[in-house]
C-alpha positions in Angstrom: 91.5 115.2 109.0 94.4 113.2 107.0 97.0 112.7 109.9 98.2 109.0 108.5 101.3 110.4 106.9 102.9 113.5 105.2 103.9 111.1 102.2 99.3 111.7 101.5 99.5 115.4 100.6 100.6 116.6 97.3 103.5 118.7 96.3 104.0 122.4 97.4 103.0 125.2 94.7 106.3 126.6 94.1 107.8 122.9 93.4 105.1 121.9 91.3 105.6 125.7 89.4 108.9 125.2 88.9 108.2 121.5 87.2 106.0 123.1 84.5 108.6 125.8 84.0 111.5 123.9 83.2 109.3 121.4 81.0 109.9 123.3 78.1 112.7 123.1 75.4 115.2 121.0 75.5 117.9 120.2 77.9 120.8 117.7 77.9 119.4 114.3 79.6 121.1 112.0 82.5 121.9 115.0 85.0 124.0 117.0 82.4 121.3 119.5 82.5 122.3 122.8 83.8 119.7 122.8 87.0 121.3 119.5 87.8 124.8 120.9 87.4 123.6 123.6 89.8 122.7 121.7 92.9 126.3 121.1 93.7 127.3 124.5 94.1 123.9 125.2 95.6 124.4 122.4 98.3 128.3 123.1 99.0 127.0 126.8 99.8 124.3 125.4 101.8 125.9 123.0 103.9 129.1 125.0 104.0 131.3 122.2 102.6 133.6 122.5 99.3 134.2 119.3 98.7 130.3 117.7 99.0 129.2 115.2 96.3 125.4 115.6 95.5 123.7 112.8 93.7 119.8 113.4 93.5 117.6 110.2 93.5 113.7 110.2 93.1 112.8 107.7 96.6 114.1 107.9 100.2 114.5 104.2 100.1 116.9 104.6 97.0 118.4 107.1 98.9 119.4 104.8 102.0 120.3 101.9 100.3 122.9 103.6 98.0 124.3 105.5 101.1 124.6 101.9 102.6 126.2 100.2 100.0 129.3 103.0 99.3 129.9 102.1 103.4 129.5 98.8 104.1 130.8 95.4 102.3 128.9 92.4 101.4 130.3 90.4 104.4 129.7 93.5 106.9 127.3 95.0 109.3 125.0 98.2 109.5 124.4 99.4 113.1 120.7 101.2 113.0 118.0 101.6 116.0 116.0 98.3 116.5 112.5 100.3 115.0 115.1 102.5 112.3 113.1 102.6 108.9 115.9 101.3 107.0 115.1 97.9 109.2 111.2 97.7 109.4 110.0 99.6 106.4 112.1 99.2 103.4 112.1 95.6 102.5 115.5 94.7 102.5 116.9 97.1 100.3 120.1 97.8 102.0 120.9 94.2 102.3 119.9 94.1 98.3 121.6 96.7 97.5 125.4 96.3 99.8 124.8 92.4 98.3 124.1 90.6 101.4 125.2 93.0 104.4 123.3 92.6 107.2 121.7 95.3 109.6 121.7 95.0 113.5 119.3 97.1 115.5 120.1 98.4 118.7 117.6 99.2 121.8 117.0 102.8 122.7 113.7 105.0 124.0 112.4 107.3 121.8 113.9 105.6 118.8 117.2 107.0 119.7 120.5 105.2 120.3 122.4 106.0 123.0 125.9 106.2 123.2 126.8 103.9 126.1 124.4 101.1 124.7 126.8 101.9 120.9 129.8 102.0 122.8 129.0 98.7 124.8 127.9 96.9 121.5 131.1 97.7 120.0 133.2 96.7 122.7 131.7 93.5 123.4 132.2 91.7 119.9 134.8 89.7 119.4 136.9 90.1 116.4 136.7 86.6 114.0 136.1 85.5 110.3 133.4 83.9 111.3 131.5 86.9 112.7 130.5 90.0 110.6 132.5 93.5 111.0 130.1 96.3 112.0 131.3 98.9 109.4 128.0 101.9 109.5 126.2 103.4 111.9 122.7 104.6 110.5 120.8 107.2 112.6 117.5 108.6 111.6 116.8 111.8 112.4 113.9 112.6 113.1 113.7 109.0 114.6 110.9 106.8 114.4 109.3 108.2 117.4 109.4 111.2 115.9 112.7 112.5 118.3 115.7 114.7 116.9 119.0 113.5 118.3 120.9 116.6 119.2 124.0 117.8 117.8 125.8 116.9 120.8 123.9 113.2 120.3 125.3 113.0 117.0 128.5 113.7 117.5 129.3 111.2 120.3 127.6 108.7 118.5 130.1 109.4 115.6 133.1 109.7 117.4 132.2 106.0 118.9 131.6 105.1 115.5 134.7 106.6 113.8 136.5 105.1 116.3 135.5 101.7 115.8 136.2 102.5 112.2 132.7 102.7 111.0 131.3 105.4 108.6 128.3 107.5 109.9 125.3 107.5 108.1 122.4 109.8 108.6 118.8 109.0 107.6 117.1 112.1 106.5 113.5 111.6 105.5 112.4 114.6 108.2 115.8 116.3 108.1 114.1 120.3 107.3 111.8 119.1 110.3 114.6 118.2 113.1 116.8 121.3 111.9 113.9 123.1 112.5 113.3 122.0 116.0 117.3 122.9 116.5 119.0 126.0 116.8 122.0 124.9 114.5 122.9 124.7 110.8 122.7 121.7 108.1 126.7 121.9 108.9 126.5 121.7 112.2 123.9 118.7 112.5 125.7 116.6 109.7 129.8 116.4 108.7 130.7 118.9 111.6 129.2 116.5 114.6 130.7 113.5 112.1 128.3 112.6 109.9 129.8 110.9 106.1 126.7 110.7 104.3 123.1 112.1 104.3 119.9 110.8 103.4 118.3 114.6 102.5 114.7 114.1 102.5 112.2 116.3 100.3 109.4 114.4 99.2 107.9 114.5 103.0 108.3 118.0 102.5 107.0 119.4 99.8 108.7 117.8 96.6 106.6 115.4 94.4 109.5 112.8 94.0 113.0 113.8 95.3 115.8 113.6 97.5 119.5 113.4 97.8 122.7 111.4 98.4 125.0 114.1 100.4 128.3 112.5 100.7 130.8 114.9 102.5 133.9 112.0 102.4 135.5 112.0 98.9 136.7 108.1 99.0 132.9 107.2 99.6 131.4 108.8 96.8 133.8 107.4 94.2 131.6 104.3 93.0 128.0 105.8 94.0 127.5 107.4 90.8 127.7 103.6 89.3 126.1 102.2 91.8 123.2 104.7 91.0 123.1 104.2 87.9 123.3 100.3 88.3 120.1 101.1 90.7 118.1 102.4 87.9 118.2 105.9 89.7 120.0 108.4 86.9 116.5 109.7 85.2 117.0 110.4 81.8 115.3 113.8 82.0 117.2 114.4 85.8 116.5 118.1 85.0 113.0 117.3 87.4 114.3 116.1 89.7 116.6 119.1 89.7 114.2 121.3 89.4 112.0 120.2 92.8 115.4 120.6 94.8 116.1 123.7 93.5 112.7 125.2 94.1 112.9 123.2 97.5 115.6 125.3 98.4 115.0 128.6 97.1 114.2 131.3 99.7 114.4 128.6 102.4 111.1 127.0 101.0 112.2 123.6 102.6 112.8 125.1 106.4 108.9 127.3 106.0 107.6 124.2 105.3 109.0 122.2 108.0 108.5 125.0 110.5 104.9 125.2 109.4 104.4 121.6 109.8 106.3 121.3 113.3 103.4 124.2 114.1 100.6 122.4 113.5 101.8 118.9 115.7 102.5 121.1 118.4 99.0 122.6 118.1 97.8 119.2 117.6 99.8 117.9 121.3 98.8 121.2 123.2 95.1 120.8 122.4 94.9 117.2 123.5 97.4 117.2 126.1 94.7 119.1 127.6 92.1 116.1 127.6 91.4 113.8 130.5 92.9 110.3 129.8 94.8 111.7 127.0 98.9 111.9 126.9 102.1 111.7 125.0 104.5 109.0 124.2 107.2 111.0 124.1 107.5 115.3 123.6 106.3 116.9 120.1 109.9 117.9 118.5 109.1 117.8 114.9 105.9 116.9 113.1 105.0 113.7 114.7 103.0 113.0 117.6 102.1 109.9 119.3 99.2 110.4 122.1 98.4 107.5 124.4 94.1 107.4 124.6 91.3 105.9 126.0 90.2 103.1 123.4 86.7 104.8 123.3 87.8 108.0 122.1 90.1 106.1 119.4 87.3 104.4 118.0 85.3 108.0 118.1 87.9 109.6 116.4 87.7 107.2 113.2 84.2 107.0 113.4 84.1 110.7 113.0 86.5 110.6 109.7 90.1 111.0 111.3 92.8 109.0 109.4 96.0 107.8 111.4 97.7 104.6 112.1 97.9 102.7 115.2 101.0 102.6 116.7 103.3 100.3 118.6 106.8 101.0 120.1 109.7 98.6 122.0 111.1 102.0 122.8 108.6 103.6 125.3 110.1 106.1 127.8 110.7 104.1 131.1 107.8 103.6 133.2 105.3 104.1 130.4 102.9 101.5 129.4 99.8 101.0 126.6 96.9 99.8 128.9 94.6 97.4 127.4 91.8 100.0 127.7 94.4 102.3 125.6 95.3 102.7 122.1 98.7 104.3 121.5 98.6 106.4 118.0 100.8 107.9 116.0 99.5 111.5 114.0 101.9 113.4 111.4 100.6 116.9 110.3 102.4 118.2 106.8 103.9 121.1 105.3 99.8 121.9 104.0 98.2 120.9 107.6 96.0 123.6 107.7 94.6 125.2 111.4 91.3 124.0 110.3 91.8 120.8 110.3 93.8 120.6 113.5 90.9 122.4 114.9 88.4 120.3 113.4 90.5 116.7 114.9 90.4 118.8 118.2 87.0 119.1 118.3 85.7 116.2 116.9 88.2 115.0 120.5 86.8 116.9 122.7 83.2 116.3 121.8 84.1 112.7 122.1 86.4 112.5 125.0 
């Protein structure tokens, strides 16, 4: 009853497979390997764009930084939500790693920006030397409240952006879970509603160590290869990191997964929505819940073995409020969240509720 994270399960048989098959023999090191070669094609086909730079990286945090620092100067801003990983959990990276830009977080329930409270930012500041130019937007998707922004979201949020002449950049640690939870392609949710650069999440979701740097603008992905490098992120033998996206990939292994997960959370929010004293934060749209409890039944439920994290949000829908006799937590299921052990958390519930 492990609901603390999807970063606590291993990796997926098929990635872990396809590891041990291309460990042997040798093959040319620092990406020139021919699986490497191959995601660029494989992406471009995937994302239905012919002119998409791929640069695979082994951490999310790696992932965001680098995005970050191809978009925004030393002496410029980073738009993100006020509660956006890329501000609370990733210790400064993207300031590290754009050499002293800083990141400004903006309000919004659910962990979403809005795009009158963007629009209003950007049209209040005043335009002097002595202030910092807001060059990025970074949107995280799913957000931390574990909402997708929509494709019509996205888009308005970009075209404010674009406007304004920043570059859009999209944070995806849970992207296979949001498209999931959407009736649209990797196109539609990313360059086509506006978005320059993804964040393309796999360790969450199956891989042992991997994602990607999608850059869909040419001009932007000119210096990331040396920035990547500079970063420590080029593995000598890349052809691993290769190899989990490719297996990631193959026969839509990345979206069963995330579809699987999604599953299991809304299992998980149907069978306690159905307890006295018991609600949610916000709807189940990917594979992250956040219930609202008694505090008796939240000390039950860790007596009894469950794992998860407390949670606290700014960005509670309006009305909504933690009571002190209330504990608000947050519960992830992964892509190997069996019905078991959502039954098992369930019951363990309802025999303490």
């Amino acid at each position: 009853m492990n609901f603390a994270s999807d970063n606590v399960v291993g990796a997926s048989a098929p990635i872990l497979e396809a590891i041990v098959h291309h460990n042997g023999g040798a093959m040319p090191a620092y990406g020139a390997d021919p699986l490497t070669l191959g995601l660029t094609p494989r992406f471009r086909t995937l994302f239905e764009h012919a002119d998409l730079a791929v640069f695979p990286v082994a951490t999310g945090t790696a992932a965001n930084a680098l995005a970050l620092s191809v978009m925004v100067p030393p002496f410029g801003l980073c738009l993100c939500h006020e509660e956006a990983h890329v501000m609370e959990d990733e210790c400064g990276a993207p300031e590290f790693y754009t050499h002293g830009a800083k990141l400004h977080g903006l309000p919004g329930a659910g962990g979403k920006i809005a795009p009158e409270t963007l629009d209003g930012f950007l049209g209040g500041l005043t335009r002097h030397v002595k202030q910092m130019p807001p060059r990025a937007l970074t949107l995280s998707q799913l957000t931390e409240s574990g909402q997708v922004y929509t494709v019509e979201e996205i888009a308005a949020l970009s075209r404010i952006a674009h406007a304004h002449g920043l570059a859009v950049h999209m944070d995806g640690a849970r992207f296979a879970n949001a498209l999931a939870g959407l009736t649209c392609t990797p196109a539609e949710m990313t360059w086509r509603a506006g978005i320059d650069i993804l964040s393309f999440g796999a360790s969450k979701n199956g891989a042992l160590a991997a994602e990607a740097v999608l850059v869909f603008r040419p001009d932007l992905a000119e210096t990331l290869e040396f920035r990547r490098k500079r970063a420590g992120h080029i593995l000598s033998k890349g052809r691993f990191l290769a190899a989990q996206l490719d297996a990631y990939l193959a026969d839509d292994h990345w979206l069963a997964n995330a579809r699987h997960a999604n599953r299991m959370a809304a299992r998980l929010a149907a069978g306690l929505s159905e307890m006295r004293g018991v609600r949610l934060a916000w709807p189940v749209q990917g594979n992250e819940l956040f219930p609202i409890l008694p505090a008796r039944l939240d000390s039950a439920l860790r007596d009894g073995g469950a794992l998860y994290y407390d949670w606290a949000s700014r960005s509670l829908p309006a009305g909504e409020a933690v009571r002190e006799d209330e504990r608000m937590i947050r519960l992830i299921t992964a892509f190997s969240t069996t019905e078991a052990e959502v039954e098992a958390f369930l019951a363990l519930a309802r025999r303490s509720a």
